[in-house]
C-alpha positions as CSV (number, residue, x, y, z in Angstrom):
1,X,211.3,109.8,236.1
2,X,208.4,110.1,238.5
3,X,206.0,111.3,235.5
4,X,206.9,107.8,234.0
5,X,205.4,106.5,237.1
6,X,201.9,108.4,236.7
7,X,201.9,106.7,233.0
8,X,202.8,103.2,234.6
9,X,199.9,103.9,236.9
10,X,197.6,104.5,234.5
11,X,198.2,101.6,232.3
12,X,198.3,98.9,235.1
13,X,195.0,100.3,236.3
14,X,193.6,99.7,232.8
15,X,194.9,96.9,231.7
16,X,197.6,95.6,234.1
17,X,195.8,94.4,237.0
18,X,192.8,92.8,235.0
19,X,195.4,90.8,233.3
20,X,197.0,89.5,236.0
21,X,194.3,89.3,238.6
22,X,190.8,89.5,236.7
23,X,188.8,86.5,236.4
24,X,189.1,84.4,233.6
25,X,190.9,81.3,232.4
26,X,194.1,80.3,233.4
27,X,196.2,82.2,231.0
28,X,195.1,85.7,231.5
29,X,191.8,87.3,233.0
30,X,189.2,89.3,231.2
31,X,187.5,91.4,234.2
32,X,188.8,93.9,236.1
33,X,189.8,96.7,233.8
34,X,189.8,100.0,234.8
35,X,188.3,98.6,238.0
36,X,185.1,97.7,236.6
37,X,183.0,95.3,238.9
38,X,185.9,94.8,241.0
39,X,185.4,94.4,244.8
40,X,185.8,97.2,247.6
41,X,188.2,94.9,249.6
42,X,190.6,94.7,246.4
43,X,191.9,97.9,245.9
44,X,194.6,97.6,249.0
45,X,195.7,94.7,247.1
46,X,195.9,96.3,243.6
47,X,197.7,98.9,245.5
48,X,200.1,96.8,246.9
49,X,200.6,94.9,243.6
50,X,201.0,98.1,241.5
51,X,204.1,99.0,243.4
52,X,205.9,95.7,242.4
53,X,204.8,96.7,239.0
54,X,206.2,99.8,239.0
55,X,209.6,98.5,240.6
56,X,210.2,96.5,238.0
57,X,209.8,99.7,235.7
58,X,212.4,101.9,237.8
59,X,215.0,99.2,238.5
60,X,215.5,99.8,235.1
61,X,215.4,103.9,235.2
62,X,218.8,103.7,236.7
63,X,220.7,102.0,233.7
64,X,219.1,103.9,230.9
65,X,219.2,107.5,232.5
66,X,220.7,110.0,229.8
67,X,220.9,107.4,227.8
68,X,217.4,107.3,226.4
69,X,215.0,109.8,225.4
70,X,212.4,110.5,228.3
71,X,209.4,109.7,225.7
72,X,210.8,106.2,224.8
73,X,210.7,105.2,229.1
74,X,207.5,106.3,229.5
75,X,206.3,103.9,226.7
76,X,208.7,101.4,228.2
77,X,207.3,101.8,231.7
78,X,203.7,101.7,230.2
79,X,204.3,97.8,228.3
80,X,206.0,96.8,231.3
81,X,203.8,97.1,234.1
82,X,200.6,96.8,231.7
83,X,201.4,94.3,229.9
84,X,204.8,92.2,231.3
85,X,205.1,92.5,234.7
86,X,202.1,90.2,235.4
87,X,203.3,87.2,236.8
C-alpha cells in the first residue's frame, strides 16, 4: 500500500493541510492550498503533520488488506487525510 501513500500525499498537500492549518475562521481555513503563500519556516511542520495524516490512513491498511480492492483504499486514503484527519 505505499502507492496509496503517494495519493494521500497529494491530497493533504492540496487540500489537507489548508484545511486544517490555513488561515481563516475557526471552523476550517481557506489559504494554504497546494502551498500557496504559505511561509518557508512551515513546510517542516506540514511535514511533520502529513505523517500523522497518513498514519491514520495505514492503521487501517492492516484490517482491510485482501479484503478490498486496491482502487477503493486509495480513494479511502485520499478523503481521509484530505479531508478527515484534520483535527
Amino acid at each position: 500500500y505505499v502507492h496509496a501513500t503517494v495519493f494521500a500525499a497529494v491530497s493533504y498537500w492540496l487540500i489537507g493541510y489548508a484545511f486544517a492549518f490555513g488561515k481563516g475562521n475557526s471552523f476550517i481555513g481557506y489559504t494554504y492550498f497546494a502551498h500557496s503563500d504559505m511561509p518557508n519556516t512551515d513546510y517542516v511542520f506540514w511535514f511533520f503533520q502529513y505523517v500523522f495524516a497518513a498514519t491514520s490512513a495505514t492503521i487501517v491498511s492492516g484490517a482491510v488488506a485482501e479484503r478490498c480492492e486496491f482502487y477503493a483504499y486509495i480513494i479511502y486514503s485520499c478523503i481521509l487525510t484530505g479531508i478527515l484527519a484534520q483535527t
